[in-house]
BAGUKE-538364 format. One line per field, with one value per residue (C-alpha): residue in three letters; x, y, z. Coordinates in steps of 0.5 Angstrom, whole numbers. Layout:
residues N
residu: ALA;... $
c1: X;... $
c2: Y;... $
c3: Z;... $
END
This chain:
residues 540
residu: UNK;UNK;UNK;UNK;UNK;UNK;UNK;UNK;UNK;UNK;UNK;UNK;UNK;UNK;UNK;UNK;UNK;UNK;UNK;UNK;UNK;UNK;UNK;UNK;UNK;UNK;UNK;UNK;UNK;UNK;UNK;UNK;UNK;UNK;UNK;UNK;UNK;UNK;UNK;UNK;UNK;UNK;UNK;UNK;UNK;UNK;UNK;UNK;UNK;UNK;UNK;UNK;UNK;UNK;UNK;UNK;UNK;UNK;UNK;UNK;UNK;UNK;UNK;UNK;UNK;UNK;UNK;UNK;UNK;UNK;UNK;UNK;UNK;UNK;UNK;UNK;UNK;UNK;UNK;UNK;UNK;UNK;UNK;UNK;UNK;UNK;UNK;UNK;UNK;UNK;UNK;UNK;UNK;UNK;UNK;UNK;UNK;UNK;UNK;UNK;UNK;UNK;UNK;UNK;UNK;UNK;UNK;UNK;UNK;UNK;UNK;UNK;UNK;UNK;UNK;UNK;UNK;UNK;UNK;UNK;UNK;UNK;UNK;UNK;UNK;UNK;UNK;UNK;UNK;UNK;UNK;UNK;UNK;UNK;UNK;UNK;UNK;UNK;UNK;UNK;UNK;UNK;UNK;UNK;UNK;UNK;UNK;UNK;UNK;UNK;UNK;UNK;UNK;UNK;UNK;UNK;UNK;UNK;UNK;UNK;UNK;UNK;UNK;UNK;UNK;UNK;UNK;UNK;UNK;UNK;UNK;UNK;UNK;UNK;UNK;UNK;UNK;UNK;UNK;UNK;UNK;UNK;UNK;UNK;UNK;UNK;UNK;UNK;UNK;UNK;UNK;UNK;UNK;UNK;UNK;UNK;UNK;UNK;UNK;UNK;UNK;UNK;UNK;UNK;UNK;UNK;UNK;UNK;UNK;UNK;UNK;UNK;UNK;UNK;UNK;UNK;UNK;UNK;UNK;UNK;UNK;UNK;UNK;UNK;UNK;UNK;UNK;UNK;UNK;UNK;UNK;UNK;UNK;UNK;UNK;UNK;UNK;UNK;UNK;UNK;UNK;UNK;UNK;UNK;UNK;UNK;UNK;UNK;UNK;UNK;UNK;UNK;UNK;UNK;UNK;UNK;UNK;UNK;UNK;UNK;UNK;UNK;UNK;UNK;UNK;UNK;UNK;UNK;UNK;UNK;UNK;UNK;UNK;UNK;UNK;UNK;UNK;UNK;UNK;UNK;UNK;UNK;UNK;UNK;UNK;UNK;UNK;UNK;UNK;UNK;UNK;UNK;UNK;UNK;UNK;UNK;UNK;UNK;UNK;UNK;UNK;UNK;UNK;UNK;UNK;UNK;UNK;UNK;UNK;UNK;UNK;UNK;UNK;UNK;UNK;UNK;UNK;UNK;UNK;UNK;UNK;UNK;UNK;UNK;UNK;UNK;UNK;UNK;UNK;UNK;UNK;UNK;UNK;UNK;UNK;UNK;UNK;UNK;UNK;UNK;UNK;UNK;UNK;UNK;UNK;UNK;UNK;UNK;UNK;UNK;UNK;UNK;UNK;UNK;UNK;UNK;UNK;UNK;UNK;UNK;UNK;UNK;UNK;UNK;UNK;UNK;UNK;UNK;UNK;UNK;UNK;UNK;UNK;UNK;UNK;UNK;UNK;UNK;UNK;UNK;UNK;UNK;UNK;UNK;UNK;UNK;UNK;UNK;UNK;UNK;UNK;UNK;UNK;UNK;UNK;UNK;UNK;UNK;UNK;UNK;UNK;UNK;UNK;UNK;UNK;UNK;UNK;UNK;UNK;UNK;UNK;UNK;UNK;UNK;UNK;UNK;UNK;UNK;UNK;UNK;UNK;UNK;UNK;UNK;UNK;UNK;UNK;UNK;UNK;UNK;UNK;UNK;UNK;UNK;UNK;UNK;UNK;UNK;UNK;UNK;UNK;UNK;UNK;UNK;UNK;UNK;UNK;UNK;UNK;UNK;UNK;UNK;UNK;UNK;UNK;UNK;UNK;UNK;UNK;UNK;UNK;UNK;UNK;UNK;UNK;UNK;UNK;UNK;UNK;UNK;UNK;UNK;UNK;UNK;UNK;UNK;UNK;UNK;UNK;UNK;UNK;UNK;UNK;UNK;UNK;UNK;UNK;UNK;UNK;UNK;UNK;UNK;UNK;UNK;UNK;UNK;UNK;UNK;UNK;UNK;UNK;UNK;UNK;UNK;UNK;UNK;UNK;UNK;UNK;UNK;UNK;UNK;UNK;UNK;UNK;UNK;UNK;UNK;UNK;UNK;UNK;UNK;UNK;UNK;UNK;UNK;UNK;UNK;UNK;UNK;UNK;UNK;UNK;UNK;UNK;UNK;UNK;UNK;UNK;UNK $
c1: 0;3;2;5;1;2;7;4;6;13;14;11;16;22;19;19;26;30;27;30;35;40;39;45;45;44;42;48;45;40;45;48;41;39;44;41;34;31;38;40;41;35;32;35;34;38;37;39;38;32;33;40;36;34;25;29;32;26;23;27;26;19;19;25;23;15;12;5;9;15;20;26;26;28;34;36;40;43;49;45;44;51;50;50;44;40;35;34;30;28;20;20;18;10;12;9;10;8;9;9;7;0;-5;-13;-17;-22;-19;-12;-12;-6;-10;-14;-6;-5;-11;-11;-4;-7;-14;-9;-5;-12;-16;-10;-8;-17;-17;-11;-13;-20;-20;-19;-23;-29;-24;-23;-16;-13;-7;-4;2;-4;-7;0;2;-4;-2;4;7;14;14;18;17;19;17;19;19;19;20;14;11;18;20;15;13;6;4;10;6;5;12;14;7;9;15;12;7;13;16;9;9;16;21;21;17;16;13;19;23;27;25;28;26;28;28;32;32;35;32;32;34;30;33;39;36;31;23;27;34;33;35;42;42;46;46;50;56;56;54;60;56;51;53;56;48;46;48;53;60;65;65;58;58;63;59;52;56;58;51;50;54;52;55;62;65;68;61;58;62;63;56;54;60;62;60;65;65;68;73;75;71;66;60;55;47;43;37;41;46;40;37;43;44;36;36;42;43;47;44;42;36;36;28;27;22;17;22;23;30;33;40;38;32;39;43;39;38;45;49;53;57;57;58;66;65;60;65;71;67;65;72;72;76;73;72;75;70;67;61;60;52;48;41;36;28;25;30;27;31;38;40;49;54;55;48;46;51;49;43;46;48;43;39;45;46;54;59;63;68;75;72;72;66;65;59;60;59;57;49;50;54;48;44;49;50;43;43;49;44;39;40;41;48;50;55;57;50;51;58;54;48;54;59;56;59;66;65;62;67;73;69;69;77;75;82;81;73;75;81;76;72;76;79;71;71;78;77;71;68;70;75;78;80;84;91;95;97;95;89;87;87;84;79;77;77;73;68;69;68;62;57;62;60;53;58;64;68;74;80;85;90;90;96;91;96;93;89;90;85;90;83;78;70;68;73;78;83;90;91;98;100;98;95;100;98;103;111;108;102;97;93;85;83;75;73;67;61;58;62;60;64;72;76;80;87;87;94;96;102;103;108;109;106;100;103;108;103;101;108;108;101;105;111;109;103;98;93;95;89;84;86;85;79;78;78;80;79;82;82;89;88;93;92;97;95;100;100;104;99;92;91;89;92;89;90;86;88;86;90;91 $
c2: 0;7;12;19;24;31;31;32;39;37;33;40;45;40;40;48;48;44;48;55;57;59;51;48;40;38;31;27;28;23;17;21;20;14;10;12;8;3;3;6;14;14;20;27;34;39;46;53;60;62;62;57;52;47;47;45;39;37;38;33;28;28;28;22;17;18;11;14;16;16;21;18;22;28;25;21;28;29;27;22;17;16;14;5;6;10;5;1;7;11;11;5;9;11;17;23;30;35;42;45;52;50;53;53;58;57;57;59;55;50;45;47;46;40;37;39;37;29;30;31;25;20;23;22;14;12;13;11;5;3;-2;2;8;4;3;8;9;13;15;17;12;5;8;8;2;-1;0;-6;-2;3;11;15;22;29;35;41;47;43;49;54;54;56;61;65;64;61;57;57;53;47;48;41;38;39;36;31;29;28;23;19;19;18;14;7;6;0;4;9;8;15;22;28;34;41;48;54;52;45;42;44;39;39;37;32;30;32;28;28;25;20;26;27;35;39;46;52;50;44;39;35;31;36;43;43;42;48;54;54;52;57;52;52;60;61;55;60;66;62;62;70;76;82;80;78;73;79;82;76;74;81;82;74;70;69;62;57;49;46;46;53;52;58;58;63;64;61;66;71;69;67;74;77;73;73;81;82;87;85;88;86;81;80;77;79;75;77;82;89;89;82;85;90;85;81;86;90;85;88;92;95;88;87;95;93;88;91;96;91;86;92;94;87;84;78;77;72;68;60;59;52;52;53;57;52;53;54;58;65;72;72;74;75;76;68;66;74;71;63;66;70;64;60;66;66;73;72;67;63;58;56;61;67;71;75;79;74;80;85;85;83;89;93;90;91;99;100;97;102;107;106;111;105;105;112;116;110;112;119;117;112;117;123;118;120;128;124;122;129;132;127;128;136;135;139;135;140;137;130;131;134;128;122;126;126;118;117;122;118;113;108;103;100;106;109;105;110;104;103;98;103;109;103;103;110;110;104;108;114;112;107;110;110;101;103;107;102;96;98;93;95;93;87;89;86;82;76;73;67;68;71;72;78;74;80;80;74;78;76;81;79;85;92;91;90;96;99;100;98;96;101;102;103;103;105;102;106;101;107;110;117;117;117;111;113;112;114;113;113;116;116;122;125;129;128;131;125;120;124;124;116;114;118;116;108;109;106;108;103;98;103;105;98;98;104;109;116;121;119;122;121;122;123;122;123;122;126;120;126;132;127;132;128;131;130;134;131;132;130;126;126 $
c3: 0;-2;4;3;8;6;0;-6;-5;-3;-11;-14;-10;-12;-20;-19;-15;-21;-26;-23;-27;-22;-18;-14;-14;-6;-7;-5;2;0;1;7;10;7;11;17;15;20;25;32;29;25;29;25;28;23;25;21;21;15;8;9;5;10;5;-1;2;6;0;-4;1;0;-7;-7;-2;-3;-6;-8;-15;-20;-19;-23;-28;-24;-20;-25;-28;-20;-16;-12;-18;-17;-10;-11;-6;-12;-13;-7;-4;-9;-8;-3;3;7;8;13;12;18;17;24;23;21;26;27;24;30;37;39;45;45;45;38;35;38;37;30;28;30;27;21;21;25;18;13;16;17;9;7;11;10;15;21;20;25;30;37;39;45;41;35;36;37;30;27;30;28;20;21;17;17;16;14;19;15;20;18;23;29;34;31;37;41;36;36;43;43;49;53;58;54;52;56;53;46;48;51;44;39;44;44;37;35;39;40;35;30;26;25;20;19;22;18;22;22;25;28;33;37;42;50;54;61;66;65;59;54;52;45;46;42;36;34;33;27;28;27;32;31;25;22;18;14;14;7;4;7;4;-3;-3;-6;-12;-12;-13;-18;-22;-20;-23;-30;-32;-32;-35;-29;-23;-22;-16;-13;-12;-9;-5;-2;0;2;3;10;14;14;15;22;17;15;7;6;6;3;4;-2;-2;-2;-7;-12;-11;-13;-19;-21;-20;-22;-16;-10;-4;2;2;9;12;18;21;26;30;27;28;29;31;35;38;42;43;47;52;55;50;56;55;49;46;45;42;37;35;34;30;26;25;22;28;31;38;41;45;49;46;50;51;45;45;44;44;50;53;54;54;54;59;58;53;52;51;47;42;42;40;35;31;31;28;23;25;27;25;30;27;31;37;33;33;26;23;17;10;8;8;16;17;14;19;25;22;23;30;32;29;36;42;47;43;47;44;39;36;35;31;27;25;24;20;13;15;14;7;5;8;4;-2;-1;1;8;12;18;18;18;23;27;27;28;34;37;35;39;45;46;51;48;52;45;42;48;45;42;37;30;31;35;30;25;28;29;22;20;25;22;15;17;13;6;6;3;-3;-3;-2;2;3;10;12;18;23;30;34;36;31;28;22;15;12;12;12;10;3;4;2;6;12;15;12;8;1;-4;-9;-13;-11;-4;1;3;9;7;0;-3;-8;-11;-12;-18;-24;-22;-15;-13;-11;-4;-3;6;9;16;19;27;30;22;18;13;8;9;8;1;-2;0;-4;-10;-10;-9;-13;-10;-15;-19;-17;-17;-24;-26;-25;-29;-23;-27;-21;-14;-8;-3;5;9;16;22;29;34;40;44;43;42;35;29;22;15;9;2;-5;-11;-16;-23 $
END
């Protein structure tokens, strides 16, 4: 008998997937999964921020095991049909597809939504199976039971209801139903469920124990499914003219593997190529400002560590424990960030904590703009003035601001070193991300990462630009603005830093990129005095 609940939908959504222009082959996880069957770690929970591809993997599962139709036509062209298991699961399952986040149009006690997802399966099971529709039974469980036969379970959005905070009474009880229905039982051959977020352990153990979790932090087996490879993204841009690599991985790149490979947000990568735009296409989901959301819960701890990961330094931090559903408010710097994670918001990889690209950053640039922030705030909101003012070639303007930035209250700006006078530029120039890629020089002591998450650009020294390397340049994203060339010098002049963008030619790389009009800062910072310098000049 074929018995495939709920997952027509499931064959439809795949169809519409393979058929897109800009699809990415993910089907070799099948095999991965499909060796789990009917064994000790048949129980899969796999949870991932939104949009990180977790509906198109579901749905393919649903369209290749389900028996109730042929699906071979589709997987026949994809990676799986290499797998030499192909054909010994393809279309062979009774499957049960249960998305989580259905809720009853009449009633909005817990009970309704409880009740409504066990009507959904009793219905589906009674008429699938003629014979038990006159029977009463107590539970969901002696109904499947009753079958004498196997299920796959694919559950999408498990965590709804703690997501989006409903119920929180009945947390443990729904906890307690998906224990009844799935462990221990003959008629579970695999359970594939998804979510944002893991599993709340109760206690010293959890009503779900019997899951083997793969999250953001930790997932060794999964991890490169969910989200697009470097090579999948080069592959991706191939197939179309308007945007390059360099683009892309500039505003999308920035999650890694536990082995250090990148990893780029699918959605936002597919949007960017289908609308020839890179931009930002973060969804936010129900919180008006998801960054802020989290960071409000005790910016005075976390402030710092804000501004250093806006100046692209990684924050050196343990995360041991992970947020999970049903946790509630984070309530400490560890849990504030562990919750970010989950929720895609930072990268953690190698107990470095980044703002993985250019689209985060805009949302991190937005939350600095919040008058919870405090002063940082105001040099958020006032951070376009230093671009106007470097396009005026006003140095006295732009002096005076990074002055302000670095007399401010701010303790990781009170060096007199070069991190720190970075850093005061970084925040000076904060608005300048929206008009241009900047590549900077990376001489931040103690970090074991040669890499830049926001531009993979090598940062064990200055960039190598002409005769010599540089500390900033800007790159304009828009033909009608100058390129920038800043330099920074500490007890000289700026005129000093001026002559040596010219005599190594550090215009060069703008130049090749058919930068005409220039615009060399230089900037002198007197350690003695505390006085900031800047002349600006406009090169040939």
């Amino acid at each position: 008998m074929a018995v495939c609940l709920n997952t027509e939908s499931a064959l439809i959504l795949y169809k519409e997937l393979l058929n897109s222009e800009f699809f990415v082959d993910k089907s070799d996880i099948i095999a991965k999964i499909s060796k789990r069957i009917r064994t000790n770690t048949k129980y899969i929970c796999v949870t991932k921020p939104r949009r990180f591809g977790k509906t198109s993997v579901l749905n393919m599962l649903g369209a290749y095991y389900c028996r109730a139709y042929d699906s071979k036509a589709l997987f026949d062209g994809l990676k799986i049909n290499k797998s030499n298991t192909y054909m010994a699961h393809l279309n062979q399952y009774n499957i049960i597809n249960l998305c989580l986040n259905d809720l009853p149009d009449a009633g909005t006690a817990y009970e309704d939504y409880i009740n409504l997802i066990k009507e959904s399966i009793i219905d589906d099971i009674k008429e699938a199976y003629p014979e038990l529709k006159d029977r009463k039974f107590r539970k969901v469980s002696e109904l499947l039971t009753a079958t004498q036969d196997e299920f796959i379970f694919i559950i999408d959005e498990w965590d709804y209801i703690f997501s989006h905070e409903l119920y929180p009474e009945h947390h443990s009880d729904f906890l307690e139903f998906l224990r009844n229905l799935l462990k221990d039982k003959p008629y579970v051959a695999l359970v594939y469920m998804t979510g944002v977020l893991p599993i709340k352990k109760y206690s010293t153990g959890s009503a779900l124990n019997m899951f083997k979790e793969y999250t953001m932090l930790k997932d060794p087996s999964f991890e490169k499914y969910f989200g697009f490879t470097e090579e999948e993204v080069e592959m991706l841009c191939e197939r179309q003219t308007a945007l390059s690599m360099e683009e892309i991985r500039d505003w999308y790149n920035g999650y890694q593997t536990k082995d250090g490979a990148r990893l780029y947000n699918p959605r936002s990568v597919v949007c960017a190529l289908e609308d020839e735009a890179c931009q930002s296409y973060w969804t936010r989901t129900g919180r008006m400002d998801e960054v802020l959301f989290f960071l409000k819960y005790n910016i005075g701890e976390v402030r710092d560590d804000v501004v250093k990961m806006v100046n692209d330094t990684p924050v050196r931090i343990d995360i041991d424990e992970e947020y999970s559903a049903g946790q509630g408010q984070p309530q400490n710097r560890e849990s504030i960030y562990a919750a970010m994670i989950i929720y895609g918001l930072l990268s953690y990889h190698d107990g470095e904590l980044r703002i993985p690209n250019k689209e985060l950053m805009l949302e991190f640039q937005k939350a600095l703009k919040d008058d919870d922030f405090g002063y940082v705030a105001e040099l958020v909101r006032n951070s376009s003035d230093v671009l106007d003012a470097t396009w005026a070639k006003n140095g006295d303007v732009v002096a005076s601001y990074l002055h302000n930035i670095h007399n401010s209250e701010l303790p990781v700006l009170k060096y007199n070193d070069e991190y720190s006078l970075s850093c005061v530029v970084t925040l000076a120039y904060l608005f300048a991300r929206n008009k241009y890629r900047m590549e900077r020089e990376e001489s931040m002591k103690g970090s074991s990462k040669d890499v830049s998450p926001m531009d993979e650009t090598p940062r064990t020294s200055k960039f190598h630009a002409g005769k010599g390397f540089v500390d900033f340049i800007f790159y304009p994203r828009r033909i009608n603005l100058p390129g920038i060339i800043l330099e920074l010098k500490a007890d000289k002049t700026p005129e000093d830093a001026i002559a040596q963008i010219k005599d190594k030619d550090y215009c060069e790389k703008l130049r090749k990129e058919n930068v005409t009009r220039i615009l060399a800062v230089g900037i002198n910072y007197d350690t003695k005095e505390k006085e900031h310098q800047c002349v600006i000049e406009e090169l040939g």
